[in-house]
C-alpha positions in Angstrom: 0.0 0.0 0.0 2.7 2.4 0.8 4.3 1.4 -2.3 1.0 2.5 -4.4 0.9 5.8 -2.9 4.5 6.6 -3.3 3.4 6.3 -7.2 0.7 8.3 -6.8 2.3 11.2 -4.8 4.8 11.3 -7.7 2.3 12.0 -10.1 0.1 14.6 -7.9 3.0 16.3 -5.9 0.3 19.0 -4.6 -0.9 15.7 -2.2 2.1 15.9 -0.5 0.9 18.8 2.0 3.4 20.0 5.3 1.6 19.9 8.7 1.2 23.2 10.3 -1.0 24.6 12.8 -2.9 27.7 12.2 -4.6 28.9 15.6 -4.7 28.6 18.9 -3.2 30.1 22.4 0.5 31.1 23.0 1.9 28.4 24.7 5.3 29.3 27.0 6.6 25.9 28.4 9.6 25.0 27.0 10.8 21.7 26.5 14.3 20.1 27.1 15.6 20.2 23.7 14.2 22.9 22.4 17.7 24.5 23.2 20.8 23.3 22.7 22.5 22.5 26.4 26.7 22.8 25.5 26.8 26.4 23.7 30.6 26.9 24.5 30.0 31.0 25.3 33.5 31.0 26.9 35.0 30.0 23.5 33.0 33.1 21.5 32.0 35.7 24.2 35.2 38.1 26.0 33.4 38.5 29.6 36.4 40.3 30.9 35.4 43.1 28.3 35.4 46.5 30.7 32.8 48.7 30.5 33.1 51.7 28.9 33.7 55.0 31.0 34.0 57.6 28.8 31.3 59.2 26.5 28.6 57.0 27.9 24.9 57.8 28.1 23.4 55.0 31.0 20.0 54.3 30.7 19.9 54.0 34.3 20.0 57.7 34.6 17.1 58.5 31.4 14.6 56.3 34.3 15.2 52.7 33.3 13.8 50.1 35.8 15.7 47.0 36.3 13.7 43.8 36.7 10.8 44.4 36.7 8.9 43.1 33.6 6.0 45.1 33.8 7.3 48.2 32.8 8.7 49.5 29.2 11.9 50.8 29.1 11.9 51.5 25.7 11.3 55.4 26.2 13.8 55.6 28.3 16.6 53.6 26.2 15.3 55.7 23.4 15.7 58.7 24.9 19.2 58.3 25.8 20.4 57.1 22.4 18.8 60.0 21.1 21.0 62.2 23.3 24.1 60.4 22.7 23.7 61.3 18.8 22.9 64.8 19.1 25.8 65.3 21.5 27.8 63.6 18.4 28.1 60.0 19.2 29.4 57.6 21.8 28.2 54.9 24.5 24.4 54.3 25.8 25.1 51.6 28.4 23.0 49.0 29.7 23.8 47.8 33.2 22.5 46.8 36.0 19.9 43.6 35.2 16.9 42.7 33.1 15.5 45.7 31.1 11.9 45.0 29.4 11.3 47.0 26.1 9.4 47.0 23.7 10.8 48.8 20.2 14.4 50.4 20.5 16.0 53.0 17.8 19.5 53.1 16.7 20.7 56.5 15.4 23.9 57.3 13.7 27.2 57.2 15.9 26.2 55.3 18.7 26.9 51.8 20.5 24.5 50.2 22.2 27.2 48.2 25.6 25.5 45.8 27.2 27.1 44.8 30.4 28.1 41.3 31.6 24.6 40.4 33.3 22.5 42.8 31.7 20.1 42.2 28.9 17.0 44.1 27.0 14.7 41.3 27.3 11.6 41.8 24.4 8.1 42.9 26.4 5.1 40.5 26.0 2.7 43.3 25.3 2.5 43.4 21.2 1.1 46.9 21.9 4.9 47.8 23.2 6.3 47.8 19.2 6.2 50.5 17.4 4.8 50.6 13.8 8.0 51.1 11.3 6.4 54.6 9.6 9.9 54.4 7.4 9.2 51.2 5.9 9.4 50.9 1.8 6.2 51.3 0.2 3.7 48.2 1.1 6.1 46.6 3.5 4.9 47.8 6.8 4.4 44.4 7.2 8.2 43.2 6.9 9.7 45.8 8.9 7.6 46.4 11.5 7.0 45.5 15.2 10.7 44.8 15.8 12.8 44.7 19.5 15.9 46.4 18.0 15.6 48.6 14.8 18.3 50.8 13.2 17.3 52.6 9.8 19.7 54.6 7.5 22.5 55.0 10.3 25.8 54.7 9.7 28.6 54.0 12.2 26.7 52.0 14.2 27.6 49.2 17.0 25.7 46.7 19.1 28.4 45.1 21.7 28.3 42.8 24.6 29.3 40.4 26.6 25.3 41.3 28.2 22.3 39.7 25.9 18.6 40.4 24.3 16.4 38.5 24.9 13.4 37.9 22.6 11.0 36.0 24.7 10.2 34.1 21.6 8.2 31.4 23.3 5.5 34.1 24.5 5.0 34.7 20.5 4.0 30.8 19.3 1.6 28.3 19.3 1.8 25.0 21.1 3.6 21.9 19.0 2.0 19.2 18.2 4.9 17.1 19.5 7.8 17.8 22.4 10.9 17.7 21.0 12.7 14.4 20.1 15.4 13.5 22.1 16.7 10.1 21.1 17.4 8.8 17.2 14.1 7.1 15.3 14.2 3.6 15.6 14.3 3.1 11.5 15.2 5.4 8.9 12.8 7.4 7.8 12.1 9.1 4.1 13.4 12.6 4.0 9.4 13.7 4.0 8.6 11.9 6.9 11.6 13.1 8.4 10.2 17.0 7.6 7.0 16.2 8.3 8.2 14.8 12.4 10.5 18.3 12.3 7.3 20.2 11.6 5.1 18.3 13.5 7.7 19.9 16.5 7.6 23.3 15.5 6.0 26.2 17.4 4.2 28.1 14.7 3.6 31.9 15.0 0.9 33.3 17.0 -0.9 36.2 15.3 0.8 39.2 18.0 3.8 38.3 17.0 6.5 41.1 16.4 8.7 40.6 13.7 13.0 40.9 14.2 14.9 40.3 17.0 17.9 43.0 15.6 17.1 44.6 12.3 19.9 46.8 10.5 18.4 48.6 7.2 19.7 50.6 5.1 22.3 51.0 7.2 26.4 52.3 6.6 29.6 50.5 8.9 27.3 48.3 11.2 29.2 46.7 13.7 27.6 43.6 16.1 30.4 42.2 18.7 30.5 40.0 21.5 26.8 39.8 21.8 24.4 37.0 23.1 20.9 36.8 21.0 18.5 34.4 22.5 15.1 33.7 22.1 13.7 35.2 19.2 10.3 34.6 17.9 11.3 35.4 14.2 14.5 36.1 12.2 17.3 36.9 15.0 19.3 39.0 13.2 18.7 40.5 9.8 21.7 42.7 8.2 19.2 44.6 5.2 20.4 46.6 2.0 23.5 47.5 4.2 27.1 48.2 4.0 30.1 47.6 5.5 29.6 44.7 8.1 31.1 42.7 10.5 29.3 40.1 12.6 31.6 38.9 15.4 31.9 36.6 18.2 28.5 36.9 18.3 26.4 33.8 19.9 22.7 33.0 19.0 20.6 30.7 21.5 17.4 30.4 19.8 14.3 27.8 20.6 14.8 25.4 18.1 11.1 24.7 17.4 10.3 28.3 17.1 9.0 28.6 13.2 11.0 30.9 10.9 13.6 31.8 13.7 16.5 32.4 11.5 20.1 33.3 12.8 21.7 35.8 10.8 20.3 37.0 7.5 22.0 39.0 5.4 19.9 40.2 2.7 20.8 42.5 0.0 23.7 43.9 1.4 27.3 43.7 0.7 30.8 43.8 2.1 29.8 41.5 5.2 32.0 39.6 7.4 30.7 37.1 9.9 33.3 35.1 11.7 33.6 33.5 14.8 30.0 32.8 15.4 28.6 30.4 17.0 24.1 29.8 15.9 22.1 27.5 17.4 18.3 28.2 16.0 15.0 26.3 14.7 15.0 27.7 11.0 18.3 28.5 8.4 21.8 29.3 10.5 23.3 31.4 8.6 21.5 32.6 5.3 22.0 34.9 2.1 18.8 35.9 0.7 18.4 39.1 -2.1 14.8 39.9 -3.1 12.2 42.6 -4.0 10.1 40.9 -1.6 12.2 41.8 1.6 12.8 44.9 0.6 15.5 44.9 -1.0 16.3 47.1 -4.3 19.9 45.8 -5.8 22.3 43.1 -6.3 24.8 41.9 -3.2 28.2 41.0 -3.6 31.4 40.1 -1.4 30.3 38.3 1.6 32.7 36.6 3.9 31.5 34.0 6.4 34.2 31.8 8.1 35.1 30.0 11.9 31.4 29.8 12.6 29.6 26.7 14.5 26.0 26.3 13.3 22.6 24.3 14.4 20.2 24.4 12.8 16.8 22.1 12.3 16.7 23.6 8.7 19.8 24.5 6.4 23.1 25.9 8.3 24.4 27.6 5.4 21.8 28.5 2.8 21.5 30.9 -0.2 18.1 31.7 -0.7 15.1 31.1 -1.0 14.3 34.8 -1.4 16.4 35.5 -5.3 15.3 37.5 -7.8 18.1 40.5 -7.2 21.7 38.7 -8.2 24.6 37.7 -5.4 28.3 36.9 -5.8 31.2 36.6 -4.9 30.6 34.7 -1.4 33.2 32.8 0.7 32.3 30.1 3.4 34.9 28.4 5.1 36.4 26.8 8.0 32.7 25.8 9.9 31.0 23.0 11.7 27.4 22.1 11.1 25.5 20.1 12.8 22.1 18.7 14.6 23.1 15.6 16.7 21.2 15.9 19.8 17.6 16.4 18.5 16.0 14.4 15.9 15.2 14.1 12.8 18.2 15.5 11.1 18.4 19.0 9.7 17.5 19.4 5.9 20.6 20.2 4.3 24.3 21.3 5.8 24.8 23.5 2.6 21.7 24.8 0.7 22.5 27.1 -2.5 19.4 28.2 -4.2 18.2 30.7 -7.1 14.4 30.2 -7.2 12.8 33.6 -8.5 15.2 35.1 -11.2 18.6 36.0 -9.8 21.8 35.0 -11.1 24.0 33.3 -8.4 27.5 33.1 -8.8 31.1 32.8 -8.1 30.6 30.8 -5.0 33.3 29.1 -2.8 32.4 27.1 -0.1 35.5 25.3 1.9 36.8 23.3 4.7 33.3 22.1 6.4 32.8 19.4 8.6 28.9 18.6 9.0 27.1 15.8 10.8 23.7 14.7 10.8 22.0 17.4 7.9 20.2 14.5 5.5 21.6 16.4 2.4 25.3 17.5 2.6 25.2 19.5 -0.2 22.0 21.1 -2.1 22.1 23.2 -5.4 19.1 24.3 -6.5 18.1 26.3 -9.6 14.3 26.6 -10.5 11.2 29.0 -11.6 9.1 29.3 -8.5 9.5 33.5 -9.4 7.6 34.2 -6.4 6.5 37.8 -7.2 5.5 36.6 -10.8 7.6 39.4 -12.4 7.4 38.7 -16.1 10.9 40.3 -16.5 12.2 37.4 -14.4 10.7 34.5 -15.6 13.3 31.7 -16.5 15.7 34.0 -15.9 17.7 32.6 -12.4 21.1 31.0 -12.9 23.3 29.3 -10.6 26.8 29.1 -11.7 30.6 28.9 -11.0 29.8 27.0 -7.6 33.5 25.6 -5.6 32.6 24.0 -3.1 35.7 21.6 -1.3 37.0 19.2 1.4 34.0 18.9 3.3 33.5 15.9 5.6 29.6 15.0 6.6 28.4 12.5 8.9 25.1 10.8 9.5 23.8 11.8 5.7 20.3 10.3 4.3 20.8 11.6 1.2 23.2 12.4 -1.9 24.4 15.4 -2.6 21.7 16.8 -5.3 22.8 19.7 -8.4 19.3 20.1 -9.5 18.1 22.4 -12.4 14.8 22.4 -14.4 14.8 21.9 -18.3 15.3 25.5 -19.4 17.9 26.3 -16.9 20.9 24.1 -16.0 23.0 24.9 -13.5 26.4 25.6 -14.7 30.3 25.1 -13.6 29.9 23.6 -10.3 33.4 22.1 -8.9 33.1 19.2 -6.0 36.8 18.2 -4.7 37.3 16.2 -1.5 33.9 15.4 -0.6 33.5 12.6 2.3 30.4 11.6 3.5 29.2 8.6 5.7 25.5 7.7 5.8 23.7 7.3 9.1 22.9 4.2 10.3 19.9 1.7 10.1 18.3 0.3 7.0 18.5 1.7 3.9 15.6 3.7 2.6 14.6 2.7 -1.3 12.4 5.1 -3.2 9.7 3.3 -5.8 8.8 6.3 -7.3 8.6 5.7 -11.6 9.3 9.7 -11.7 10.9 12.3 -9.7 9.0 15.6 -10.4 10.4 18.6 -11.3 8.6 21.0 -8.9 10.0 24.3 -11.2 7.7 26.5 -9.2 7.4 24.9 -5.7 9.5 26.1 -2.8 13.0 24.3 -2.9 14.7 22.0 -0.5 15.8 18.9 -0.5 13.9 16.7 1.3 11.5 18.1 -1.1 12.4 14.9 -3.6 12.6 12.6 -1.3 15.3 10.5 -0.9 16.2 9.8 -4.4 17.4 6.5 -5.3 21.0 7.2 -5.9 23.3 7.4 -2.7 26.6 9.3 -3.4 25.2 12.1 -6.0 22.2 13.0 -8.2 22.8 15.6 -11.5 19.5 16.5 -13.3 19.8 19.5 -16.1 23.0 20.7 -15.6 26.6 21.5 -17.7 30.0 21.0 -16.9 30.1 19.6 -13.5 33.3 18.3 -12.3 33.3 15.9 -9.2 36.9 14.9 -7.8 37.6 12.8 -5.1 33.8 12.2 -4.3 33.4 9.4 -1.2 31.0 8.2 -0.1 29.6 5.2 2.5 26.2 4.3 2.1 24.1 2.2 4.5 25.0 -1.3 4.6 23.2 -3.5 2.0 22.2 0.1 -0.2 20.3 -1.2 -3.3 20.5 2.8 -4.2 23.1 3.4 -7.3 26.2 6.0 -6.8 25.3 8.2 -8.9 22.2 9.6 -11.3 22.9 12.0 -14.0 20.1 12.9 -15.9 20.4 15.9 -19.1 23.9 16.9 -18.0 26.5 17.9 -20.5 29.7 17.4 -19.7 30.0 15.9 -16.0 33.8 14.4 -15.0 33.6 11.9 -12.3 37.4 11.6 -11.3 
């Protein structure tokens, strides 16, 4: 029976619907699991940092009240960034314990210290965020509601060792399931295996607010030593900005919260983020570029390296948000993993053009990933998600390097998918080891594996494809060199499927 509607799903992909759940009460338990126990803060976050005594602007002395979560500091906070940049620029310090606030305003010239011990942790009240009247036209709705919002600054800084806090938990829905603590006792298909993550996740309640830490349109952004925790959407979202380094920065989201990314950096360029460590529900670290996030041109020279991420999702993605182009990006010299919660994450490295962009000139290097199903993911389809005519077919994905990476605990192959009028092109794989978890192997009886040009891409998407080491379908000159890999025991899966590919080396 199973077997029959495997074929018929193949056939009618639309029957294959995600769980979610729409309504209901905010639920704030939290589960063990839903964070990750062993961050190692000491190995990313300086404690010892002083605090600053020169220039500073305390919001103790603008009428801040320490713990007590009934009252909104935000005014207050506010107030006394907004005297540190008329007075030029300098330090608005936050010591002394737990400050609730709702909506918080960079200006230009000023950096936000919190102390060792001291955090701005995100008010319950939805009524505390302000309304984003600056927002691009028809995206109130993006931009709004946030905890920590700087817009068209320049020199700006957000700097630890203290934390923000984002409460995330008082902003979702109840899961369906607790979180999953020990392995599944067979393997699972790659769509069972997203439907049991889903099934987990903590879905948005209608009041919720939207980021965590929002840059926009901002000039020399700088976020240091920081602790993020507990957002209830994207944590930290670097848009149409330049200039920008992200460092030693550590993000301890609830892993079931629903679209609680890590770090986003989304049409901007000239970003560093290094020496990170992310620990989230949704994508680690992602590169997105699209009209509909509000962004208005192409990206170009990102840097991400010496980073440790977990994420339930995709630790490294570009995407899925593509119809402005991005290049020139550099990832190396990071872990990935998901090993203490199960099922595994969807893909360790996810590279995507879905609604029109071109994608290139991408370098990925020097990864070491365990328990992601899919090691490596390259996508290019036609989803063109805001139906732009000037964009349709027109995504590429090309001149993709990606080297020595070592992944563990795999359930798939690594997958350099197209669609019939666009292949992706010049994609280099050298040194690629990966080991498959263990159990029984999982055979797929599909006759067909659909295209899915327009539907959202990822890769347990296609289930789990019946080859075990690498899949090509409508691609050109692929080169694969020193590709290993060790199925399960017993694999009745084939090494490799190429399908409409012109000239693929298998060395």
């Amino acid at each position: 029976m199973s077997r029959f509607i495997n074929h018929i799903c193949s056939f009618f992909p639309k029957l294959q619907k995600d769980f979610k759940i729409y309504d209901g009460e905010i639920f704030t338990e939290t589960y063990k699991g839903d964070f990750f126990e062993n961050i190692p803060f000491e190995k990313f976050i300086n404690y010892s940092v002083p605090v600053p005594n020169e220039n500073v602007y305390s919001i103790l002395s603008y009428g801040a009240i320490p713990n007590d979560s009934n009252v909104n500091n935000a005014d207050a906070i506010n107030r006394a960034i907004a005297d540190c940049n008329e007075n030029g620029g300098g330090i608005v310090l936050v010591e002394g314990g737990s400050f609730t606030s709702g909506t918080v305003f960079f200006k230009s010239n000023v950096a936000l210290f919190i102390a060792k011990g001291a955090e701005i942790r995100a008010s319950h009240n939805i009524s505390d965020y302000v309304i984003n009247v600056n927002a691009p036209d028809n995206r109130e709705d993006y931009i709004k509601n946030g905890l920590i919002l700087a817009q068209n600054c320049k020199n700006v800084a957000l700097l630890g060792p203290g934390k923000i806090c984002g409460e995330g938990n008082y902003f979702s829905l109840k899961p369906y399931l607790p979180p999953k603590t020990e392995p599944f006792s067979k393997a699972l298909d790659v769509w069972d295996m997203r439907q049991e993550y889903r099934k987990r996740i903590r879905f948005a309640h209608k009041d919720k607010y939207g980021f965590l830490v929002h840059f926009q349109n901002c000039d020399q952004v700088r976020v240091s030593n920081v602790i993020l925790e507990n957002s209830a959407f994207w944590t930290l979202n670097i848009n149409m900005c330049n200039d920008v380094a992200v460092t030693h920065t550590v993000i301890n989201n609830n892993r079931h919260i629903a679209n609680s990314d890590g770090i986003d950096i989304s049409g901007s360029s000239n970003v560093t983020v290094e020496k990170c460590f992310v620990s989230t529900g949704d994508d680690g670290i992602v590169i997105k570029n699209s009209h509909d996030i509000a962004c208005e041109k192409s990206m170009n020279n990102i840097y991400i390296g010496n980073c440790e991420v977990i994420s339930c999702t995709n630790s490294f993605k570009i995407g899925t948000e593509t119809s402005l182009d991005i290049s020139d990006v550099t990832v190396e010299n990071c872990k990935f993993y998901l090993t203490d919660i199960f099922p595994a994450g969807a893909s360790g490295i996810s590279i995507e053009s879905c609604d029109g962009a071109v994608v290139s000139n991408v370098t990925v290097r020097n990864i070491q990933i365990d328990s992601m199903a899919c090691p490596v993911f390259l996508r290019l389809n036609n989803r063109n998600r805001n139906r732009l005519p000037e964009l349709d077919k027109k995504g590429e994905l090309k001149n993709i390097n990606i080297s020595d990476i070592l992944a563990f605990n795999s359930e798939i192959p690594v997958i350099i998918m197209g669609i019939p009028s666009q292949k992706i092109d010049n994609v280099i794989l050298k040194n690629i080891d990966v080991k498959y978890a263990s159990g029984k192997d999982y055979r797929d009886f599909r006759f067909k594996v659909p295209e899915q040009e327009k539907e959202y891409p990822e890769s347990n998407r296609f289930r789990n494809l019946n080859a075990y080491g690498i899949y090509i379908r409508h691609a050109k000159n692929i080169s694969a060199e020193k590709l290993k890999v060790i199925p399960r025991e017993n694999t009745k899966r084939k090494f490799k499927i190429v399908n409409d590919c012109e000239n693929f080396i298998l060395k």
